[in-house]
C-alpha positions, -999 to 999 in steps of 0.1 A, spaced: 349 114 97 318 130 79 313 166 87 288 180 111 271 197 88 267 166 65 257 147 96 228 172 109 214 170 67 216 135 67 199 131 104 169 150 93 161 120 67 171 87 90 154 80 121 173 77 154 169 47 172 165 61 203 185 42 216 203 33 250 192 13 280 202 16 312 204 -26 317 169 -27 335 153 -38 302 178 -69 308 175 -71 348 143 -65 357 134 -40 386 147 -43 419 130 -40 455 109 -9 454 120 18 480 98 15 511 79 49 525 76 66 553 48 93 562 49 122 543 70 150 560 50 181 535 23 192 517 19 224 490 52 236 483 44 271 488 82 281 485 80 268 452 49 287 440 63 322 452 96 314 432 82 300 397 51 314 397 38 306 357 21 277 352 27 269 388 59 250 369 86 233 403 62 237 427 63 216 453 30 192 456 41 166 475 74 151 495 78 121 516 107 108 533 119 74 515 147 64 540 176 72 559 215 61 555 226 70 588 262 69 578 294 58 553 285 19 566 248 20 557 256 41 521 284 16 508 263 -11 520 236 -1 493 262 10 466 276 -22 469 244 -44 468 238 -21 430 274 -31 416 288 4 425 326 13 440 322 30 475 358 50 473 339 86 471 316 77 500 318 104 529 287 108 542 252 91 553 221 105 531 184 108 541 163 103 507 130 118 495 107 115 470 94 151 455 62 149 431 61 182 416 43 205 391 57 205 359 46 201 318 38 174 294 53 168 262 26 194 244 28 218 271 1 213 291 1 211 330 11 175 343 30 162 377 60 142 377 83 130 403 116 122 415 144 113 439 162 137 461 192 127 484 209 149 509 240 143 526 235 138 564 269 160 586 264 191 556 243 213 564 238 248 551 244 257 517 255 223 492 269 216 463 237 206 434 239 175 415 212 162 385 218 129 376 191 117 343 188 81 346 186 55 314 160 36 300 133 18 316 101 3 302 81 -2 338 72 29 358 89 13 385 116 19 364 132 53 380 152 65 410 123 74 437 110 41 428 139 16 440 161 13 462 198 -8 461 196 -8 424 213 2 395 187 34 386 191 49 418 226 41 429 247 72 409 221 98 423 231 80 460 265 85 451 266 121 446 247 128 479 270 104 499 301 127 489 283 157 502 264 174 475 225 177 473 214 151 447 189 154 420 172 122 400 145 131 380 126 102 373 107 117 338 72 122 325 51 91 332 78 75 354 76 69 393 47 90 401 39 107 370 5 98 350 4 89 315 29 71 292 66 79 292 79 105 261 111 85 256 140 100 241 115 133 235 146 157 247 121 187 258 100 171 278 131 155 295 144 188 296 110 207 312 109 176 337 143 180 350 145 216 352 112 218 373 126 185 392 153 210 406 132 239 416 110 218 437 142 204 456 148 239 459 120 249 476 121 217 497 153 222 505 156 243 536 129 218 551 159 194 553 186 218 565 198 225 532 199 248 508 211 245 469 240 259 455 229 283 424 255 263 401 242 227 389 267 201 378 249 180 357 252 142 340 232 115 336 238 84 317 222 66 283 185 80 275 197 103 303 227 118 283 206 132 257 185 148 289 217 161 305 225 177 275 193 199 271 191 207 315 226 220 308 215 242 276 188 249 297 203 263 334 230 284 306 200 301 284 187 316 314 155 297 322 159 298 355 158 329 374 184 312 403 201 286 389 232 279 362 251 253 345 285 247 366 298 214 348 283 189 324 291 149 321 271 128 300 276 88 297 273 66 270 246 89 251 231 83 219 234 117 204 239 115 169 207 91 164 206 93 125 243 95 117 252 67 140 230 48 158 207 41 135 228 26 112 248 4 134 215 -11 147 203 -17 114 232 -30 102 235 -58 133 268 -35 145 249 -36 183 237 -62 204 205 -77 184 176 -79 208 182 -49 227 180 -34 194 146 -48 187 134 -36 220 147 -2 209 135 -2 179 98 -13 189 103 15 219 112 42 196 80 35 169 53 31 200 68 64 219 73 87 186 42 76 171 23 90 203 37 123 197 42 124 158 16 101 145 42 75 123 12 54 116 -26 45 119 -23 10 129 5 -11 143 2 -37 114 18 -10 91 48 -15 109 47 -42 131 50 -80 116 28 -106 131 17 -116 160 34 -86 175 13 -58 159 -12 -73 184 3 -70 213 41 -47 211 22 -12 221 7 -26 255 41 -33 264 51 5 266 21 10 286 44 13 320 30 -16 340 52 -43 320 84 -52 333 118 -53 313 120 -91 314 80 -88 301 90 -69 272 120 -92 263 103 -122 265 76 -104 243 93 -94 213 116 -116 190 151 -122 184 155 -99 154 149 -72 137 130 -89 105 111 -107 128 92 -77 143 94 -48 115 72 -49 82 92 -38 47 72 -2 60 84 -5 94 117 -8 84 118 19 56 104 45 84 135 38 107 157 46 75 138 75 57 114 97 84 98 125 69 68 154 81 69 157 115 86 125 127 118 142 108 108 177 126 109 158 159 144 144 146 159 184 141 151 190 181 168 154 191 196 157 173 205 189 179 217 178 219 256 184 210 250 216 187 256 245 213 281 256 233 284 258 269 307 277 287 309 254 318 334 226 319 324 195 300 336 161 297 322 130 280 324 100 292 320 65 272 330 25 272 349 12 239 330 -19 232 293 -2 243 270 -27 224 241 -7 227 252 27 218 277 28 193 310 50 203 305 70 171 277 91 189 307 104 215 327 113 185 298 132 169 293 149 201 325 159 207 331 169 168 298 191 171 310 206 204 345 217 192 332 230 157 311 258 185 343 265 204 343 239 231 370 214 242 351 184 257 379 154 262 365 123 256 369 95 287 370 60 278 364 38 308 379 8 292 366 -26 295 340 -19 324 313 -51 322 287 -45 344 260 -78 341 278 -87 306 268 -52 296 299 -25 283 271 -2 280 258 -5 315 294 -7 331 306 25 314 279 40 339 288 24 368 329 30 365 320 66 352 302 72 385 335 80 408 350 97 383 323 120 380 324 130 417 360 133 418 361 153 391 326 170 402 348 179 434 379 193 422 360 219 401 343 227 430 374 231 457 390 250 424 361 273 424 361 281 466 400 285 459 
């Protein structure tokens, strides 16, 4: 196996595809969560805890719907493809939008998904699940109900913690385009995502334990990876890192997953839509070209940026892009997926850095063999960079888990009870 310190050199030349759906690209979105009336107003709690920049305080809350019990909760797991064995509890769900920061820095509102368990009151266990890719704004967990995006943040609440799902920067509720795969802004978004549950909290009967066991799955690895780095650094006045899970992530982009999608080692269009996904978002941030037709072939230079506006659907954007990678990318395209330099390879430093800490809470890392849209090599990376800073983090192979024909989304959706098992166990070991 190449050496970390090789693979962090050659990462800084070799662009990441960034890299991992979460299978709505492929499905399409699901029924869209009805609303009820809106149950707050100015989070006030929220403001008086995180005072600069006004960053996890509460704007708005509204109650989504209510699971009155195990019944109602493994009748929604089921209808998204997921096991039921950890169910305990019925959840009441809620959508927080919140105050929070863009990708630059500058004051923005985002929103997200938060799920309590109904029978547990008083102080709970915290859970933040990051969710995977999605191309539609509709795309994230306070957006959809009985669907795959939302169904692991469900989970968590129906065993009895308070659940988490931040649904990003220009997701949900958010304005603007989506930063995909830009780590701090994923990081900035969930962070704040958990103070304003926080504050909203007690509203429900609840309050939040100080530790945080985090995961999330795909895109949302990388994200889990940079909360947890987060909660241990201290950024947070209240709260800390007490276990970290990722799924399936994509975390060595330029030692691995880059050059198993170039090289046709990973499903083919998936890869085009990641690879089309990757020049639209980083070129908003990094400025990787002036016009589209320096890297986009024809007719798709017209059209491929529109489609990572948010309002397109995942079945939109595959039926919008071709079959391979030739097809889309000029000679120029290509060459900037293989050789990024200025800031696109700065951008690269912070993105591929998500393994190269180490945390003192419990990890684990969880992964499919067979994933054909992130390559297994990114979990070996990750645990390679982990234990060359001191940290044990066994690997978990779920086996073959096909969820919709997918490896990649089925590793989520088997990884899901194992997480709140183990989730549990750390927790009863803790009160013992």
């Amino acid at each position: 196996m190449t050496s970390a310190t090789a693979r962090r050199t050659r990462s800084r030349r070799l662009l990441p595809v960034a890299a991992v759906c979460c299978g709505l690209l492929l499905t399409g979105p699901a029924a869209v969560a009805a609303t009820a009336p809106a149950v707050s107003g100015r989070g006030a709690r929220a403001a008086e805890a995180h005072p600069a920049a006004g960053r996890g305080t509460l704007v708005h809350a509204e109650r989504l719907y209510t699971l009155p019990g195990r019944g109602a909760v493994a009748a929604e797991l089921r209808a998204a493809g997921f096991p039921v064995d950890t169910v305990r509890h019925g959840v009441v769900a809620y959508r927080l939008i919140y105050r929070t920061v863009d990708a630059h820095g500058r004051p923005t509102t985002a929103s997200g998904l938060f799920m309590v368990p109904r029978g547990a009151g008083g102080t709970v266990p915290t859970v933040s699940f990051a969710h995977g890719t999605g191309v539609h704004k509709d795309d994230a967990p306070s957006m959809k109900r009985r669907s795959f995006v939302s169904a692991s943040v469900l989970a968590h609440a129906a065993s009895g913690a308070a659940a988490v799902g931040p649904d990003y920067l220009g997701m949900g509720k958010g304005p603007g385009p989506h930063p995909w795969m830009d780590v701090p802004s994923e990081t900035t978004a969930s962070l704040d995502m958990l103070r304003a549950a926080r504050a909203f909290a007690p509203r429900t009967g609840h309050r939040l334990e100080r530790e945080v066991q985090v995961t999330g799955f795909s895109q949302g690895a990388s994200a889990a990876l940079g909360l947890g780095r987060a909660l241990e650094a201290g950024e947070d006045p209240w709260f800390r890192l007490g276990a970290l899970a990722p799924v399936s992530g994509a975390y060595d982009f330029g030692g691995a997953e880059l050059p198993a999608l170039v090289a046709g080692r990973l499903e083919p269009k998936s890869s085009v839509v990641y690879a089309a996904y990757t020049m639209v978002a980083f070129n908003r941030l990094h400025h990787l070209y002036d016009r589209p037709g320096e890297v986009f072939r024809a007719p798709y230079a017209d059209t491929v940026e529109a489609l990572f506006d948010g309002t397109h659907t995942g079945p939109e954007v595959m039926a919008s892009t071709p079959g391979t990678l030739d097809e889309l990318l000029t000679e120029n395209g290509r060459a900037l997926l293989t050789h990024p330099s200025g800031p696109f390879a700065d951008a690269l430093r912070t993105t591929d850095a998500v393994c190269d800490w180490a945390p003192e809470a419990p990890v684990r890392l969880y992964m499919a063999t067979g994933d054909e849209q992130a390559t297994t090599v990114n979990t070996e990376h990750c645990r390679s960079d982990l234990a060359r800073n001191g940290v044990d983090a066994p690997v978990i192979d779920m086996g073959p888990v096909d969820y919709q024909g997918s490896r990649h989304v089925g590793s989520n959706v088997a990884a899901t009870s194992s997480l709140v098992r183990w989730f549990e166990g750390l927790r009863n070991m803790r009160g013992n």
